[in-house]
N, C-alpha and C positions, 0 to 999 in steps of 0.2 A: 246583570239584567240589561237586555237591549231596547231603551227607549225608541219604538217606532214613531214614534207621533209629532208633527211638524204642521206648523201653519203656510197656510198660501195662500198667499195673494193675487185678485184676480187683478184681469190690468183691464182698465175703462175705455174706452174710446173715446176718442175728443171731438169736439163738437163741429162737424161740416160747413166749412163755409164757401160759398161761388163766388166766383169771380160774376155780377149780375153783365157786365158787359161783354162775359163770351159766352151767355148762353143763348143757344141758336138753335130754334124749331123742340126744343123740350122744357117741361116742366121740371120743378125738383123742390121734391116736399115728401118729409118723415125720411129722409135722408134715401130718396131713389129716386131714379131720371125716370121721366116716360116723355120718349119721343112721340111728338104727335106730326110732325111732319113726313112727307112720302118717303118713300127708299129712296136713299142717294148718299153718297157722301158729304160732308161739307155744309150738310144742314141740318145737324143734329150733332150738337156737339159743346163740351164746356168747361172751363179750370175750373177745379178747385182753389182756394186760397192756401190752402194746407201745402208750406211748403216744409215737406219732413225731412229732404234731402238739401235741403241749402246749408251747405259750409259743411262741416262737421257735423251736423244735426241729424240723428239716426229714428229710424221709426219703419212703418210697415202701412202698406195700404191694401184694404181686402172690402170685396165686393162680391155681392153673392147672385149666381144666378138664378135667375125665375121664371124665365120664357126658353123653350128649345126653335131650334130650326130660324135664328137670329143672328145675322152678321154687325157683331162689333168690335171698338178696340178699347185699351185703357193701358195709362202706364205715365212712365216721367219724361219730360223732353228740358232740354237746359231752357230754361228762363228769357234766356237772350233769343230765341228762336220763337216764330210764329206758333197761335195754337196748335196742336197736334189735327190731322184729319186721318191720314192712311199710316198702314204701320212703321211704314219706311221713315215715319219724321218722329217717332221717339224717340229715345236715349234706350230704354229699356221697357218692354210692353208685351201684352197679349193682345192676340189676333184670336176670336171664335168666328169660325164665318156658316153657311146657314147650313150646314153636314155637321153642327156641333164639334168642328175639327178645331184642337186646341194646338196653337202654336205661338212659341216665342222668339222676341226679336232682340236686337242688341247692335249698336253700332260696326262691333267688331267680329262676332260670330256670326251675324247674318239670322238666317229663318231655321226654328226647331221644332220637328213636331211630337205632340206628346197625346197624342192619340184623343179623344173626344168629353164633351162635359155634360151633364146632364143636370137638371132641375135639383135646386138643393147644395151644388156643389159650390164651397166658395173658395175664389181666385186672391192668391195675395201678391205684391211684389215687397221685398224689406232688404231696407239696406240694415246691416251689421257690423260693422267699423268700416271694412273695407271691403266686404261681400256684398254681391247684391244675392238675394235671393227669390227665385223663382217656385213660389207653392199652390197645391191645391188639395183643400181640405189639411191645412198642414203638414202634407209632406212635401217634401224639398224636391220640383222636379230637376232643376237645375242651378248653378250658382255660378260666378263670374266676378273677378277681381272689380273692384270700383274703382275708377279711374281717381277719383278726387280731385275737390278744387274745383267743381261746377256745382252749381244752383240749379233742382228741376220743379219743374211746377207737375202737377196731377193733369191729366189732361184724360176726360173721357170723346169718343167720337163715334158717335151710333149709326151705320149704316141703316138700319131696319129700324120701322117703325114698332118701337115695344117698351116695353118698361125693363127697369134692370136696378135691384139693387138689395136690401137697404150698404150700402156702402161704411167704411168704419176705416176711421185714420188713428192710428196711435203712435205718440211721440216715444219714445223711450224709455226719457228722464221723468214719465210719469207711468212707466212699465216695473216697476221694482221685478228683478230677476231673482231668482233664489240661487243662493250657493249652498252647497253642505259644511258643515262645520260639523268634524266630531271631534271629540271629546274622550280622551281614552281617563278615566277616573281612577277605578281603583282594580291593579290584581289583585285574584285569589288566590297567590300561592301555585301550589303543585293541581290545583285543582282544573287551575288553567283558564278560568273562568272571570270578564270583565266588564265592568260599568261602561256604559256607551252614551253622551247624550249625543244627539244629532239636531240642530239646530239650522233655521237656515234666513 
């Protein structure tokens, strides 16, 4: 008999916190920005405190869109570097700008584009030991070795006055992943036939 049945665990999001002294020209409340200052860059803009990349420390950050025809950025810059504004000063980030054109950045690959986003859709970046990973709506559009042995803070930077989010940081070590575990139990002889549990 082949037991199909397995439990799963979902994994929580951790609780958002700002940095209060980089937030510039927006609000952020029920965990999403809304820029209320004009278009521009450099005045809308803010860290997170969630540092999920510092040391060793693995986790994922996703943000959901909710307004079209809106240029922003978001993504990790090392720690020791100023807030993020334009794309060029993260470590690893996305660029939508107001054609809903979706592209990512990276110190070492430069700019990639992965064609456009629309309302509903959310953006993640995750690091995984030593990958970073680039998704949207969970699939993987790009990935890249992590350098290691840098500290990044979350840095969002809102070009266009709009709202954006509700946003969602998850650490790892509070992510339980499933593995499989089976079980081969008992053969039946010439029958051919075997006990299965699968466990995870």
């Amino acid at each position: 008999t082949l037991l199909d049945s397995a439990q799963v665990q979902i994994p929580l999001g951790m609780e958002i916190a700002i940095d209060p002294a980089t937030l510039v020209g927006m609000t952020f409340e029920n965990d999403q920005l809304d820029k209320t200052a004009a278009d521009g860059w450099g005045n809308g803009k803010v860290t997170l405190m969630n540092e999920v990349f510092k040391n060793t420390l693995e986790g994922e950050v996703m943000v959901e869109v909710n307004e079209m025809n809106k240029e922003w950025t978001y993504g990790l810059r090392k720690d020791i570097n100023s807030s993020a504004t334009i794309i060029q000063d993260y470590s690893y980030g996305f660029h939508i700008n107001s054609d809903n054109k979706l592209t990512t950045y990276d110190n070492y690959g430069g700019l990639k584009d992965f064609g456009t986003v629309k309302t509903g859709d959310v953006l993640s970046i995750e690091r995984n030991q030593m990958i970073i990973f680039y998704k949207k709506n969970g699939i993987v559009l790009r990935q890249i070795d992590f350098s290691g042995g840098d500290s990044f803070k979350i840095d969002f930077s809102l070009y266009s006055t709009m709202k954006l989010g509700p946003i969602t940081v998850i650490h790892f070590p509070h992510w339980p992943k499933p593995t499989a575990i089976i079980t081969h139990n008992i053969c039946y002889g010439s029958y051919g036939a075997i006990d299965l549990n699968v466990s995870v």
